[in-house]
C-alpha positions as a printed Julia matrix, in Angstrom:
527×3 Matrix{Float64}:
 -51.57   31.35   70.53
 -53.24   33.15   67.66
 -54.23   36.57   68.01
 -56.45   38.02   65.59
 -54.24   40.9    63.44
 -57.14   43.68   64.63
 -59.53   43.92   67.57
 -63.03   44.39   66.66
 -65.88   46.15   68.77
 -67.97   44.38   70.44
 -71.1    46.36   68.91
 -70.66   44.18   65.57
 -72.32   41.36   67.13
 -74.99   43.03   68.76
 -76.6    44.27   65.34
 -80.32   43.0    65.69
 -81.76   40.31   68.27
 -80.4    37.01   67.36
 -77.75   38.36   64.82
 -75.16   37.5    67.78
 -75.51   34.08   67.2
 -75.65   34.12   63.54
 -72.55   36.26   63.24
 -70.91   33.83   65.6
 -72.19   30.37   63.07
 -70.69   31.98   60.37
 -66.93   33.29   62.1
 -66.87   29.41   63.05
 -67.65   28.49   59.46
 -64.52   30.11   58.52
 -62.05   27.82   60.63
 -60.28   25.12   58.4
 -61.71   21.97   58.85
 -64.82   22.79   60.68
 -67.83   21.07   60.05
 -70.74   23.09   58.5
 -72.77   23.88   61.28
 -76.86   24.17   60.73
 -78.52   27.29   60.61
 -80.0    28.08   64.25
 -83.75   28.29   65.02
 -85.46   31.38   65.98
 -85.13   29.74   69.81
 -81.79   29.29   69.78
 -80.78   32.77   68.3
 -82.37   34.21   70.7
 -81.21   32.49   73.81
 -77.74   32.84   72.29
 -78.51   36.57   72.15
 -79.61   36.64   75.85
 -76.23   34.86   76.78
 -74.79   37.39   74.96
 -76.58   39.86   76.97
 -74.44   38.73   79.96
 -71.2    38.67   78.8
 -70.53   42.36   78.95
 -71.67   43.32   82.58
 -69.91   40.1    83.99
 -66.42   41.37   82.38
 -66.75   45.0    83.46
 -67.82   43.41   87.13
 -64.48   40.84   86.95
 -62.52   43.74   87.27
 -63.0    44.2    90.89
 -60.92   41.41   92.49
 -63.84   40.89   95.06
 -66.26   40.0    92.51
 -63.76   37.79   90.34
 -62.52   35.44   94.21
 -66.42   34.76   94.43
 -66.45   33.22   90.97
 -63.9    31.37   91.79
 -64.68   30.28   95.25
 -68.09   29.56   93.92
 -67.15   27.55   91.0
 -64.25   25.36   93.19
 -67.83   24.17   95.2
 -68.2    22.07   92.05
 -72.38   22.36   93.46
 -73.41   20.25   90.64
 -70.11   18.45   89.79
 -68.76   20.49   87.07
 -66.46   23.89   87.25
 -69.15   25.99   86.99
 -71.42   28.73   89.22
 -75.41   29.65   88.09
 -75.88   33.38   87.54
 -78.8    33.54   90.25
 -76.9    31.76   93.19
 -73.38   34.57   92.07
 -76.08   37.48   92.54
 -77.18   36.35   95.75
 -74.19   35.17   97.53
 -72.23   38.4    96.16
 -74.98   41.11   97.75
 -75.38   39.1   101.04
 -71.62   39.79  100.9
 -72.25   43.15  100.32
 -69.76   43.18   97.25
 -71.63   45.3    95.24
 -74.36   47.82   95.48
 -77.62   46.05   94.26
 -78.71   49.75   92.52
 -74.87   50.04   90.67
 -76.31   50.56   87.17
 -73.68   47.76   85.7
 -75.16   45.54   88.43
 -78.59   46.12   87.72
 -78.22   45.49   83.95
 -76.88   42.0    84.53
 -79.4    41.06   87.02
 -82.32   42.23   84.7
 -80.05   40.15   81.82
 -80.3    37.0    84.31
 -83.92   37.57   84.52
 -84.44   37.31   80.82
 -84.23   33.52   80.91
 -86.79   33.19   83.42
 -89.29   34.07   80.5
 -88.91   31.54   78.47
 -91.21   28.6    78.68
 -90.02   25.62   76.76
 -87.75   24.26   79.55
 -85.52   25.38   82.78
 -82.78   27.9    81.07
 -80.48   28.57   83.94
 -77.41   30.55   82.92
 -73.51   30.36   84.49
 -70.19   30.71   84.23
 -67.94   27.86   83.15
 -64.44   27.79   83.88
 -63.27   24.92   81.71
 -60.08   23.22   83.34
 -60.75   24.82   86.07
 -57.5    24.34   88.38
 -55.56   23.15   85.68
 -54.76   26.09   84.32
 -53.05   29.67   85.66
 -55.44   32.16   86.38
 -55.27   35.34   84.34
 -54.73   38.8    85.17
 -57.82   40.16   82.85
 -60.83   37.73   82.61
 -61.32   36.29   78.59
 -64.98   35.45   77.98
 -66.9    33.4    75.27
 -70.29   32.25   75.26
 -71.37   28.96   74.32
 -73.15   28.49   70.9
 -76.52   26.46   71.29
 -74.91   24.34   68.25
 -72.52   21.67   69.67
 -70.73   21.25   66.51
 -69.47   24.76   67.42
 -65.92   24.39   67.68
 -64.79   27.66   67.88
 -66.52   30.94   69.09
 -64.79   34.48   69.75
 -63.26   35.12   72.94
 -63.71   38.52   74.52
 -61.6    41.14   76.89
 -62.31   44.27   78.53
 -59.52   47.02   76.5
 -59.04   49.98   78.54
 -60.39   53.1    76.96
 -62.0    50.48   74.08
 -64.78   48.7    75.95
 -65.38   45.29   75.05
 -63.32   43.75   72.35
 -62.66   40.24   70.49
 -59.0    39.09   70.54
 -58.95   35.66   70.1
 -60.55   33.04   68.59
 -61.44   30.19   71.54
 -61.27   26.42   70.68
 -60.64   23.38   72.66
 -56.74   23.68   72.57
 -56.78   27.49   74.15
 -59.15   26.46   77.01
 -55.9    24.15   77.87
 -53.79   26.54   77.65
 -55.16   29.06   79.38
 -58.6    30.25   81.36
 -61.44   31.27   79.76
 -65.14   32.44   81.35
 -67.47   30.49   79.24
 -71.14   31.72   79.57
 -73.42   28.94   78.76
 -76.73   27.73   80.28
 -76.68   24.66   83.22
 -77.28   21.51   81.72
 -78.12   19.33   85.37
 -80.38   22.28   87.18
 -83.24   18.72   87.77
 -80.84   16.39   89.42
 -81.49   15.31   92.95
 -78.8    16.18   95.92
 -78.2    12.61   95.79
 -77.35   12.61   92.04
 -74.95   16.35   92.63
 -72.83   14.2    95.18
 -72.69   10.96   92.3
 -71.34   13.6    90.27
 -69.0    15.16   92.37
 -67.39   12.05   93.03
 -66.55   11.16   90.17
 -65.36   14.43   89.25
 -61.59   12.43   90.8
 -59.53   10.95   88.6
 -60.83    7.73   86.74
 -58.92    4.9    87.4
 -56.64    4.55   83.6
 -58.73    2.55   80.71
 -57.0    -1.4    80.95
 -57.51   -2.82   77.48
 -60.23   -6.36   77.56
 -62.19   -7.19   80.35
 -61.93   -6.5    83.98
 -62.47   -9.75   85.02
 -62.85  -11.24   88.37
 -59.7    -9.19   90.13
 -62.28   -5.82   89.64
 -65.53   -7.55   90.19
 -64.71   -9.3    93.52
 -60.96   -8.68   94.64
 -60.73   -5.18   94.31
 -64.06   -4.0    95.76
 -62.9    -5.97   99.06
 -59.79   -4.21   99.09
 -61.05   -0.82   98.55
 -64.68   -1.52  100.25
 -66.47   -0.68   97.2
 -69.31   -3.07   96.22
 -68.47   -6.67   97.32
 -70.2    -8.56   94.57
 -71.34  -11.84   94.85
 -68.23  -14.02   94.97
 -69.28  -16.6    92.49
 -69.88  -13.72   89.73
 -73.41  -15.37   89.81
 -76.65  -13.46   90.5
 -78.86  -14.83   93.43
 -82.83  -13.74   93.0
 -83.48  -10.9    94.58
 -80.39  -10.0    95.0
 -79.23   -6.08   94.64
 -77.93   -4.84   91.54
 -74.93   -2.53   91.27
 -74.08   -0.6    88.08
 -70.26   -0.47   88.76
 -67.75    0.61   86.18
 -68.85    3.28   83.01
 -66.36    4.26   80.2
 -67.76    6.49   77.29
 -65.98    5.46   73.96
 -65.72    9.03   72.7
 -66.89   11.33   74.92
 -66.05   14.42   72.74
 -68.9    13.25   70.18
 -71.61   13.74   72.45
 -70.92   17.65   73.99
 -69.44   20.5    72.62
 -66.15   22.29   73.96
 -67.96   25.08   75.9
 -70.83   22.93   77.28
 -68.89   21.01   80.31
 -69.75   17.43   81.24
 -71.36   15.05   79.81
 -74.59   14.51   81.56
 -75.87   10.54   81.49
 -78.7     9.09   82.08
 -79.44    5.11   82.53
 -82.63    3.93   82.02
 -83.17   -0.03   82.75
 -86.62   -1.99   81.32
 -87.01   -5.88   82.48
 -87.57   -8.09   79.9
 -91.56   -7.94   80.47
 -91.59   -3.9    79.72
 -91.56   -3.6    83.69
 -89.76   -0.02   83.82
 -86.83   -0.12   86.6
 -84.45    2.18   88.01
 -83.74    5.88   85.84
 -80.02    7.08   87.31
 -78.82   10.27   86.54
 -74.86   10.37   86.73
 -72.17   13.14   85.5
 -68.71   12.28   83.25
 -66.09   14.38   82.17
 -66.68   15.52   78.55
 -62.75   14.2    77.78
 -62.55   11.66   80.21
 -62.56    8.2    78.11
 -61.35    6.42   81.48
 -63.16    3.91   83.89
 -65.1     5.4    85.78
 -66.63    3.88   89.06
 -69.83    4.24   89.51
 -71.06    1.81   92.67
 -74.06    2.77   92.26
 -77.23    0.69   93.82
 -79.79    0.13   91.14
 -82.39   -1.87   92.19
 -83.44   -5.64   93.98
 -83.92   -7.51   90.85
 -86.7    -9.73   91.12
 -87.01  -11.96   88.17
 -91.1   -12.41   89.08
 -90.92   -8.87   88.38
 -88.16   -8.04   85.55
 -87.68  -11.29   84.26
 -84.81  -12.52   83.03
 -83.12   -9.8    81.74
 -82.7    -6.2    81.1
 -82.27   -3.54   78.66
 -79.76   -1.06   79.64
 -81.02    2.42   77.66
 -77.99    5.02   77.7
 -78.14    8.73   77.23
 -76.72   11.83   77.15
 -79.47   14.6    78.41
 -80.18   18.31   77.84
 -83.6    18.72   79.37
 -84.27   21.43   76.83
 -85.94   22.18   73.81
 -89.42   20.59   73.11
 -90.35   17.1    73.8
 -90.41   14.22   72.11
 -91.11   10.45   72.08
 -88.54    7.97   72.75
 -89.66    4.56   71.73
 -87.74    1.37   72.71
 -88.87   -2.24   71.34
 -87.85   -5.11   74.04
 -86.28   -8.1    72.5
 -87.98  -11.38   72.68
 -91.4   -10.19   72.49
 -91.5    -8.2    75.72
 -93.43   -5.12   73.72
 -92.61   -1.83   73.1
 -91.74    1.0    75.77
 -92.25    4.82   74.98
 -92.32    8.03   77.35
 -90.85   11.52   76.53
 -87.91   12.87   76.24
 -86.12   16.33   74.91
 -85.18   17.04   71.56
 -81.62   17.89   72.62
 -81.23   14.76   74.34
 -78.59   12.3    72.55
 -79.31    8.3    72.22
 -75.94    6.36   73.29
 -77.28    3.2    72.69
 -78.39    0.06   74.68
 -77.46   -3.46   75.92
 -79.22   -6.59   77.67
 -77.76   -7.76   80.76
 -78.71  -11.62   81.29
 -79.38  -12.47   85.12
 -77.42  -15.28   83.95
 -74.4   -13.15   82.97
 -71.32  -13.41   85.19
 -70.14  -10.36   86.25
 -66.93  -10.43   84.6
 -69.03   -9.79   81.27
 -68.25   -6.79   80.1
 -71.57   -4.87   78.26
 -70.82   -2.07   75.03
 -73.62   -0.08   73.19
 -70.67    1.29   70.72
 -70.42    4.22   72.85
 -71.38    3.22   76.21
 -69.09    0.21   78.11
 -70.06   -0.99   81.49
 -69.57   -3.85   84.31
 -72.59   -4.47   86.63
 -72.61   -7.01   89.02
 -75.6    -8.46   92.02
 -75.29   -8.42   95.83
 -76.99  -10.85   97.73
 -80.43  -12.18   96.51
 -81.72  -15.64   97.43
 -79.88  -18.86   98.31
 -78.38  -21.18  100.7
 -75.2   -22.61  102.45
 -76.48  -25.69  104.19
 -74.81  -24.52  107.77
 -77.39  -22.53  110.77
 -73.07  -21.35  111.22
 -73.22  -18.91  107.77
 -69.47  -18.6   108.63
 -68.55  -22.81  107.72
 -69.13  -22.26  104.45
 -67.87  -18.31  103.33
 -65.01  -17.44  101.71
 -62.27  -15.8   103.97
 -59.39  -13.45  102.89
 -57.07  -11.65  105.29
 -54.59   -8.79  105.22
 -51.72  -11.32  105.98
 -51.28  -14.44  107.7
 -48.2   -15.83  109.8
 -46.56  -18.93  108.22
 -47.88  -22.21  109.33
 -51.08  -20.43  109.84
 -54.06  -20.05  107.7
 -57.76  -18.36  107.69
 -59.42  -21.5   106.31
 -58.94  -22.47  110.74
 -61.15  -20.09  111.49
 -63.99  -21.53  109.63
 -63.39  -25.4   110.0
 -66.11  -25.94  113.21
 -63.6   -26.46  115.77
 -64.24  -24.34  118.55
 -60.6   -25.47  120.15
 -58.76  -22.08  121.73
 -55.61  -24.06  121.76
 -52.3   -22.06  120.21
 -50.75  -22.51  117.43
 -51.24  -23.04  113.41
 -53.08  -26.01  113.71
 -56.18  -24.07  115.43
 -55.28  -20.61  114.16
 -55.06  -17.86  111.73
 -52.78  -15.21  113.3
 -51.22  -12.04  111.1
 -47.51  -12.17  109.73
 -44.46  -10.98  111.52
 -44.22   -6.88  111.2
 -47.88   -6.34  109.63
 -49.33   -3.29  110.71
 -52.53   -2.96  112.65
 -55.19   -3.01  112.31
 -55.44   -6.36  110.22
 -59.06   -7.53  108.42
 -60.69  -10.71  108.31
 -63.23  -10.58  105.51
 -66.2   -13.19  105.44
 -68.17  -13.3   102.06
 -71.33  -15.18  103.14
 -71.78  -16.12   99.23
 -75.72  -14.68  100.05
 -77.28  -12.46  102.08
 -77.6   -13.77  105.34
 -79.4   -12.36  108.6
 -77.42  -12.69  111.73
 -78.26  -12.19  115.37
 -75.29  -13.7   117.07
 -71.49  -13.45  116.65
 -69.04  -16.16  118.64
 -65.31  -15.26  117.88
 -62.98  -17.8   119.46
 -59.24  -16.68  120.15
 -56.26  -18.29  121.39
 -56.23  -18.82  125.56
 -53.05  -18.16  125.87
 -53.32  -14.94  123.9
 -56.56  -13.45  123.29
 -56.72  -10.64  121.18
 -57.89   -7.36  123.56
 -59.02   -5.12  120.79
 -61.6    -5.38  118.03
 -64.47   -5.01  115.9
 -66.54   -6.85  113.68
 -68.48   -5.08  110.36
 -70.98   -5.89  108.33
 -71.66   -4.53  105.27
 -75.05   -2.93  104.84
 -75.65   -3.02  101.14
 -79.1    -0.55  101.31
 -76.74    2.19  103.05
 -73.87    1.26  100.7
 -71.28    1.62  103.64
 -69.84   -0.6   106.46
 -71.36   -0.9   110.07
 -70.04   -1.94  113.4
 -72.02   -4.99  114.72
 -70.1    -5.46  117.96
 -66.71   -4.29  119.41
 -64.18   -4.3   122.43
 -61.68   -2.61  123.53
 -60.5    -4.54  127.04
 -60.98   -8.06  126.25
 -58.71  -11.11  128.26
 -61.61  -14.38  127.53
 -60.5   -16.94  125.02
 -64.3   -16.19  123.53
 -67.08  -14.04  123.56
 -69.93  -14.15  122.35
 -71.99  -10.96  121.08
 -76.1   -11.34  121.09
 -77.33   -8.63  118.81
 -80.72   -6.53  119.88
 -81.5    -5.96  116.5
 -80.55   -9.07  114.16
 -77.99   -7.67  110.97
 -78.92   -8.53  107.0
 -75.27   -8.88  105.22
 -73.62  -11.14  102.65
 -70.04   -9.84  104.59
 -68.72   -9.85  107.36
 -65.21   -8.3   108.32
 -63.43   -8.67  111.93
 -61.28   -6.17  112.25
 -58.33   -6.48  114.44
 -56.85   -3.58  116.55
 -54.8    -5.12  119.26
 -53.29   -8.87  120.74
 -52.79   -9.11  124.51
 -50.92   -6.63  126.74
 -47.68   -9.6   126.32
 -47.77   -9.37  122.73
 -49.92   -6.72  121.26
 -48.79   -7.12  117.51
 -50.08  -10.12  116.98
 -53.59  -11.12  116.09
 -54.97  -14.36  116.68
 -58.81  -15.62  115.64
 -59.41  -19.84  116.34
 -62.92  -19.82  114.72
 -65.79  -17.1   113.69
 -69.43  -18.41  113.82
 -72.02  -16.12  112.33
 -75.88  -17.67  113.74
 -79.31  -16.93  111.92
């Protein structure tokens, strides 16, 4: 760690409005290798100023242990994905606590500072605290702050401490290295205030690890194989699109993350924006990525039903990374292949990533790149036919494990026989845990509204379910179950007729004689 050979007040950088941030472009002009960073406007000096504003009440407050436990309870929530906590929701939750007396002077002068931003009219300015690496690192003993420069290519600003008897002091220079070395209170403004609820909880989850980068393609183990296993999206098992079908934006990895937000500004924000090839404008998703995470990420994320009468054959994926401040501006896109040109408005902070066409005739094994933007999609469902009323005959059947001599492809061959034995039968292997799976991939959407399950006679299986996958919900339902069963068959009628593409029967018990084994003699699935 470097420490600066002298402290220096904090008064120097609160000469005039705005000089705050000027002072602070020039300090960062001074580290080696920095690149020159442009002059800010009158908008940004002062916002900078107002964040400055902030910094001083919030360290004198950080003293009291109570006060510093909220900001860290409150930034653990992760409420928008990242490690961060607004200003107005601290306030509130801390006097409904009754941490602090609203009319302390200190408190006052930080909730007046908070109100500052409320003024200003050329977009939603909501300030908070950042904790970058939040849980990574050690907490410290005395809160260090900073405050974010409006400039991203900012890659250093002064970091702050409260010095007993001194007030407010500078002691260290922060840059990207520090903040992983040790905590830092980063006051910048909220970049994702507009998302929906359902776009905070997108965000959230993929605020987990990201499954390691795998050099080439994904190919057809991630696209088909893997989303079975894990019962993520189960993707059309040909890697073929049906019409209609739904379509999935699955896996995201940005290039270089790092070029598109500053150190001190938290995740990168995305936003897709898909056109058909006719200009038809489709689905806008709003999704969150660490700013140094240059891993897969997965996304499973239902787009929209892609109706080729309606988007045509293809679509331009339009990638970027969004501020939602400053003043607007037009965005203009031009559609290959004659299909016109698309504009609508945008921010001037907002950053283009790029774009790529996705062909309905892709296979989902194709993997898409802007440069800076890589992504898998794949299609659930959609038109199509099997040539059976029994969906089952033709699907494609995987199990957890299967006993030797015995194989799934039994269950699906038409023969209704409940006779034991490999010949009829898939049962599960010697030792396999419970509860086993039985996954049918209808190849298409499919609407059912009765279930037969055939077992062995001699030893019916007593316990199970069967699931379908309802791809609107994105999550798997129970279409029929038992607990007590001792009939070679049954047969479930369903009140209200299921829409799936699979189907999984999940088994829980064999008979009372032999309750470790499994045993199914045919499935049939009736439209």
């Amino acid at each position: 760690m470097t420490v600066l050979p002298q402290r220096r007040p904090f008064i120097l950088y609160r000469l005039v409005a705005g000089a705050a941030s000027l002072v602070l472009m020039a300090l960062a002009a001074l580290g080696p290798g920095l690149p020159a960073a442009a002059a800010p406007t009158t908008a940004n000096a002062s916002v900078e100023s107002m964040l400055f504003d902030l910094m001083e009440p919030t360290i004198r407050l950080s003293r009291d242990d109570a006060v510093r436990n909220l900001v860290y309870e409150m930034v653990a929530e992760q409420f928008d994905g990242d490690t961060n906590v607004l200003y107005e929701s601290f306030l509130a939750r801390a006097e409904a606590r009754g941490l602090t007396d609203p009319a302390e002077p200190q408190w006052q002068v930080l909730r007046t500072a908070v109100g500052q931003f409320a003024t200003l009219t050329d977009g939603t300015y909501k300030p908070q605290i950042y904790l970058p690496n939040f849980g990574s690192v050690a907490r410290s003993a005395t809160v260090s702050m900073g405050v974010a420069p409006m400039d991203e290519s900012v890659l250093e600003v002064p970091g702050f401490q409260w010095i007993t008897g001194g007030g407010l002091s500078e002691w260290i220079m922060i840059d990207e290295a520090q903040m992983e070395a040790q905590e830092f209170w980063i006051v910048s403004l909220n970049e994702r205030v507009g998302m929906t609820a359902t776009e905070i909880e997108a965000s959230k989850a993929l605020a987990a690890s990201a499954p390691a980068r795998t050099p080439g393609p994904m190919a057809t183990a991630r696209s088909t194989a893997r989303s079975m296993e894990t019962m993520d999206t189960p993707c059309n098992p040909s890697l073929q699109r049906n019409n209609r079908g739904w379509e999935y934006l699955e896996w995201v990895l940005i290039e270089n993350p790092r070029d598109f937000e500053g150190p001190f500004q938290g995740k990168l924000d995305m936003r897709l924006t898909v056109l058909g090839a006719n200009g038809a404008k489709g689905p806008v998703y709003n999704f969150g990525i660490g700013r140094t995470n240059s891993n897969w990420n997965g996304i499973h994320k239902l787009l929209t039903t892609w109706d080729t009468a309606v988007y045509g054959q293809f679509w331009a994926y339009i990638w970027f990374e969004i501020d939602d401040r400053g003043g607007s501006t037009s965005y203009s896109y031009t559609i290959p292949n004659g299909g016109g040109t698309v504009t609508w408005n945008m921010t001037e902070k907002d950053k283009d990533m790029g774009s790529n066409i996705v062909q309905f005739t892709d296979l989902f094994n194709t993997e898409y790149t802007t440069g800076e933007v890589t992504s898998y999609v794949c299609g659930v469902g959609g038109d199509g036919g099997t040539g059976f009323t029994n969906w089952a005959r033709s699907s494609i059947v995987t199990a957890d494990s299967t006993y030797g001599g015995y194989s799934t492809a039994k269950t699906i061959d038409g023969s209704t026989s409940t006779d034991l034995g490999g010949a009829h039968s898939w049962a599960n292997a010697r030792n396999a845990p419970l509860a086993q799976k039985v996954t049918y991939d209808l190849g298409v959407m499919r609407t059912i509204n009765q279930i037969a399950l055939y077992t062995t006679a001699s030893y019916p299986m007593k316990s199970f379910r069967v699931l379908w996958w309802d791809a609107n919900l994105g999550f798997w339902r129970v279409a029929a179950e038992t607990t007590t069963n001792t009939a070679p068959s049954v047969i479930f009628n369903l009140t209200t007729p299921i829409s799936t593409r699979v189907v999984i029967v999940e088994c829980n018990r064999g008979p009372d004689h032999q309750p470790g084994y499994v045993r199914i003699n045919e499935l049939e699935l009736y439209g």
